[in-house]
N, C-alpha and C positions, 0 to 999 in steps of 0.2 A: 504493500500500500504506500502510495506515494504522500510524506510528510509535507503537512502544508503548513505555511505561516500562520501564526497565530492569528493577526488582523482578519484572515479570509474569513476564519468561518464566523464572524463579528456582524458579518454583514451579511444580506439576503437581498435577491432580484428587487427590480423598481415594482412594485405593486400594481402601479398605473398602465405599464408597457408590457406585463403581463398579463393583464386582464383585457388589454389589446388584442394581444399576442393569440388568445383563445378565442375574443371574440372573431377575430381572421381565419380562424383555423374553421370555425362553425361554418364561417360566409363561404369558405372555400369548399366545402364538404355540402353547399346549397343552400344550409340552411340560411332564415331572413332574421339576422340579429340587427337589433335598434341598437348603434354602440354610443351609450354615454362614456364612456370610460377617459378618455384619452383626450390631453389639454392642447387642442389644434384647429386653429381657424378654418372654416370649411373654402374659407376665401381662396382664391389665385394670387397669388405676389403680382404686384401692379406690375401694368407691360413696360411703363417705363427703369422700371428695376431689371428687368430680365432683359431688354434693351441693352440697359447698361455692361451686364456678364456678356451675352454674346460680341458686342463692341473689344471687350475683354478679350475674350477668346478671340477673335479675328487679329488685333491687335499685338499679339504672344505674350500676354499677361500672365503664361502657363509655369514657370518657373520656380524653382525657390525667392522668398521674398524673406525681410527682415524678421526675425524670430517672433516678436511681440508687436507686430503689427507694421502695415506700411505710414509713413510720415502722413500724407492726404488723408486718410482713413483717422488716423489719432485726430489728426485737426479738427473732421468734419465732426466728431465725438468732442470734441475739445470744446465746438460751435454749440453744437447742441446742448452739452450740458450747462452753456451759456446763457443760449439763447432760451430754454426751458425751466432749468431748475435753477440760476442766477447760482452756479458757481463756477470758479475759475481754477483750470488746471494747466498744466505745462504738459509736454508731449513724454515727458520721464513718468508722472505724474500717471500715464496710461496703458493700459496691456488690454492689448486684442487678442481673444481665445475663440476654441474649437464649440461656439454657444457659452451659454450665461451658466450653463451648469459644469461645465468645464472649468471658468472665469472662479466657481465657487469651491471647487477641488484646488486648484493651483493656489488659491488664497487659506483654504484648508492646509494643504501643503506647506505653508511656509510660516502659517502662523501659530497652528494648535501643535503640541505636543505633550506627552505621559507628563501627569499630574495639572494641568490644565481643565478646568473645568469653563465650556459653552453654551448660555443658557438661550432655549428656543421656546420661543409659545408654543401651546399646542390647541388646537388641530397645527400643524406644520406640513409643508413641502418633504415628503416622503424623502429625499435626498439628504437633508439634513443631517441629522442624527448618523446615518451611517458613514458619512463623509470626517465630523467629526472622531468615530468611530476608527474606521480609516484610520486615521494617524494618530490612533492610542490616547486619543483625550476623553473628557467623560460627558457626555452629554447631559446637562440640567434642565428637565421637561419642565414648564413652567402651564400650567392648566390654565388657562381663561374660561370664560362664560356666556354662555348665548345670551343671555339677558342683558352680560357688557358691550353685546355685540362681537366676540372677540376678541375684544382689544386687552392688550394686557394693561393693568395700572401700573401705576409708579409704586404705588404699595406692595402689589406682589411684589415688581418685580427684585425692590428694594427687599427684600425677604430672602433671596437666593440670591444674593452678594455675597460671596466668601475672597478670601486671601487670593484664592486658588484663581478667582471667576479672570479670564482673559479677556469674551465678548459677550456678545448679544449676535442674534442672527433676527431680525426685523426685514418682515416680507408684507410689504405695500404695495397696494390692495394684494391681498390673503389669495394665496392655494393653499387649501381647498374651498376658504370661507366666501370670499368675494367681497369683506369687509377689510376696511380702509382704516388708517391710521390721520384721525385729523391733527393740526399746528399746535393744539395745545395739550393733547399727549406726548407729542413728539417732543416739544418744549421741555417736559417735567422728566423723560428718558433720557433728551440727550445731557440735563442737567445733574443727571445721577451718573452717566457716564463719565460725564469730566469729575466730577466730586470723587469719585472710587477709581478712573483710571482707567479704563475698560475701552475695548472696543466694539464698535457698531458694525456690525453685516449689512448693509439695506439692501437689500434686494427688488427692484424696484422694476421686474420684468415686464408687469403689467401697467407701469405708468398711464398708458395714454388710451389704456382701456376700463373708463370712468363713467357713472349714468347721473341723474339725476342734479347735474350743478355740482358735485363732488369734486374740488381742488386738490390735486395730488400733491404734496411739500418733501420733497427731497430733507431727512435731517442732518444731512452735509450741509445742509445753507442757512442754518441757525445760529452760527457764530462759529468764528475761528477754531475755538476751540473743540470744540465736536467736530469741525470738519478736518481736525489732523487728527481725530480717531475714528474716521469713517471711512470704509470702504464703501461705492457705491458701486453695485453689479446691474448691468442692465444690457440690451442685445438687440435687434431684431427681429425675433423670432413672432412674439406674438403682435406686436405692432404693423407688424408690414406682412404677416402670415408669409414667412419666412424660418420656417420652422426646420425645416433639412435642409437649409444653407449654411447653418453651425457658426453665425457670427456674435460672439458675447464679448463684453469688455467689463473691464473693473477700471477703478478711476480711485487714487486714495496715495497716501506717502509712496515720496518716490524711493525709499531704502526697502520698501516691501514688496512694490513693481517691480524693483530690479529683481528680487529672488524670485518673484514670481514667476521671471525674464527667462531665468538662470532654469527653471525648473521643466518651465516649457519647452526650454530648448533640448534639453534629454528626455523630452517626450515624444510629443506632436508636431514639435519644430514649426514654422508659421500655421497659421488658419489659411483654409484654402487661399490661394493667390486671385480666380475668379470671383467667389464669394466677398474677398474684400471690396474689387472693384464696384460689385454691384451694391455694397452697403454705403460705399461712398455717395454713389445716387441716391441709394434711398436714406440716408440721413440729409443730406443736402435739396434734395427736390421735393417736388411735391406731394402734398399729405391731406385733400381733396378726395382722395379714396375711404381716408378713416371715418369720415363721415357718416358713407354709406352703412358700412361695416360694424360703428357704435350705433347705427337707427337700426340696421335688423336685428344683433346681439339685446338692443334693451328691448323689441315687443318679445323677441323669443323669451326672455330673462322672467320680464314680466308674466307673461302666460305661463312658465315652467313654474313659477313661485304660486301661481293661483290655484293650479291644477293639486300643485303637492297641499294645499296648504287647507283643499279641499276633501284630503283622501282621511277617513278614519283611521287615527295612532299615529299621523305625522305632523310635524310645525319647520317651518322653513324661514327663517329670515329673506327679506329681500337684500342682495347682495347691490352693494356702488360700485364695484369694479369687478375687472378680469372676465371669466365667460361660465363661470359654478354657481350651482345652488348644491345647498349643503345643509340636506333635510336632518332633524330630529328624527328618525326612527326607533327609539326604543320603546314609545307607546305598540308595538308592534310587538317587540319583546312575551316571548312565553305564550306565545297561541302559537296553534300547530297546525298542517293543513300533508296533506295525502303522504300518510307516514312522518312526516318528519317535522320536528320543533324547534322554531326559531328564536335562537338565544343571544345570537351577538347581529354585531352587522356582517360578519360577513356568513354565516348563517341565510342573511335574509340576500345577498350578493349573489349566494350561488342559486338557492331559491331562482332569483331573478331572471337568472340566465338561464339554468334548466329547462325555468318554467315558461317562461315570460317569453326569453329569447330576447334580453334585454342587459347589456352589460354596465353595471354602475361601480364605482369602486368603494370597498367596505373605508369607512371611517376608522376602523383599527392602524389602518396603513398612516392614516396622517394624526396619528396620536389619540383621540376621542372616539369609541368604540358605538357611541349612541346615535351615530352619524352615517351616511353612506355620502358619496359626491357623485354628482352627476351634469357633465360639461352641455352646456346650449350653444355649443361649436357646431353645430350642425345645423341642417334644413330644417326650417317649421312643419314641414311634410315628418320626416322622422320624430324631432319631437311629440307631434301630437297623438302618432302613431305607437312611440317607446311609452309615454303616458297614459293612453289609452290600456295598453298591455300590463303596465305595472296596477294599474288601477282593478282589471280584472284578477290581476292573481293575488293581489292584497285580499279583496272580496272574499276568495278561496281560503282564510287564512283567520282561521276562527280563536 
């Protein structure tokens, strides 16, 4: 038997990409699965972005390129994070990675290590904790509350400060929650950060997918001082439905970039050299497309929060950001339906899919087990149809 590193067995498959993973495998075997599962715009990357790669490619852009990103690309991020979040970086200050969850490993890499303790809210981005995990640190679940919306206080958080504590990992607007961190929480975290020394994750992938008048705040840009202990990760993936182009950057002290530099380059070595060119377009051009994209995300949002919120044994919050509703199901908990009794979420997950032919992902995966998530990345045709089906088999489920 072949002896494996300790780290390996720490860690287990992304939850999300395996409940993908099955739900493809049914689609491909005929069957008609409704996939909530998986956090992906059903959009096309705008033609002027794919314009741009192919210009690329014609051009012989095909090459090795600078380890941590090409100079135009740092800029155009450099702009953006200017021209958006009102803060200012230098092009050392920046590292372009293989996507945002790359961007969150290489900063994992260089920052956590044994005896290190990293606190995350939970429900959390299923990455987290095992990332930490990864490189022998100890992950500190910190619980929030439906009723807080989510958010974690200043009181918690101020609870789970130790000697040990190194950051904070803060994901605005929330996977899986779809709730948002407003200026005056932010205010009272990054205050406790600088007070104890700590540093801040923002993860800030879903910025510019926001409904109801909801202002996203960057807590890099609250004062100097939080923003030389903030990492800010962000990408194109969900914003430009750019999601297999694999372009993510971090933005944060330049003695931390540089390892991060150093780290990548005995990895991945640059991010695609195509993929750059075309993120240069789409951070610099036109964003006339998001428009459309946040008017059919909020009625689908809105009609997925109505339908759950109608079903007997569930409560839903209506989510301000990102593309998830992230039902309460444990009124659901302990009735039972053709042979078998559902006791957790994912209990009621496989239920779903067996029964339903419906994939949603159990809420155990992102920390809160009274939960399931389910993405409105998709067509209203599917929605209504994946809802309709979860509604019948609920019914079955006495």
């Amino acid at each position: 038997m072949i002896k494996l590193a300790g780290r390996a067995g720490s860690i287990k498959p992304s939850p999300t990409l395996s409940i993908d993973a099955k739900a493809k495998a049914m689609k491909a075997d005929g069957i008609d699965v409704v996939g909530f599962g998986v956090g992906e715009p059903d959009f096309d990357t705008p033609g002027h972005i794919k314009d741009a790669a192919i210009k690329a490619i014609g051009d012989g852009y095909t090459k090795y390129m600078a380890v941590g990103g090409i100079d135009p690309l740092k800029d155009a991020i450099i702009e953006k994070l200017r021209r958006d979040n009102n803060l200012e970086y230098q092009r050392n200050e920046v590292i372009v990675s293989c996507g945002a969850k790359h961007s969150l490993y290489n900063l994992a890499q260089a920052m956590y290590g044994p005896g290190d303790e990293v606190m995350i809210p939970a429900p959390y981005w299923v990455s987290y904790p095992d990332q930490v995990l990864l490189n022998e640190a100890e992950p500190v679940i910190i619980p929030t509350r439906q009723e807080d919306k989510f958010a974690l206080t200043p009181e918690q958080l101020e609870k789970h400060i130790t000697p040990k504590t190194k950051a904070l990992i803060l994901n605005s607007p929330s996977n899986p929650t779809g709730l948002a961190y407003d200026k005056n929480v932010l205010e009272a975290v990054a205050e406790l950060a600088v007070k104890h020394d700590f540093y801040v994750i923002s993860d800030e992938i879903y910025e510019k997918l926001v409904y109801d008048g909801f202002e996203h705040v960057s807590i890099a840009s609250l004062g100097d001082e939080i923003k030389a202990r903030t990492f800010v990760v962000n990408g194109v993936s969900k914003s430009h439905a750019m999601t297999g182009w694999r372009m993510g950057y971090t933005a944060g002290p330049a003695e931390v970039i540089k390892v991060m530099t150093n780290i990548q380059s005995q990895s991945t070595s640059n991010p695609c050299s195509i993929t750059q060119m075309a993120s240069i377009e789409a951070l610099n051009g036109p964003m006339d497309f998001l428009d459309e994209m946040l008017s059919e995300f909020d009625k689908r949002r809105r009609y997925m929060v109505e339908r759950l919120n109608a079903m007997d044994g569930i409560s839903c919050l209506m989510p301000v950001g990102a593309f998830y509703a992230f039902p309460n199901v444990s009124g659901i908990y302990g009735r039972s339906t053709t042979g078998r009794k559902i006791n957790s979420s994912k209990d009621l997950a496989i239920y779903l899919l067996d029964e339903a032919k419906v994939a949603a992902v159990h809420g155990e995966a992102f920390g809160d087990d009274r939960f399931i998530r389910l993405s409105y990345a998709t067509s209203m045709a599917n929605i209504e149809k994946g809802l309709d089906r979860i509604e019948k088999a609920l019914a079955q489920i006495s």
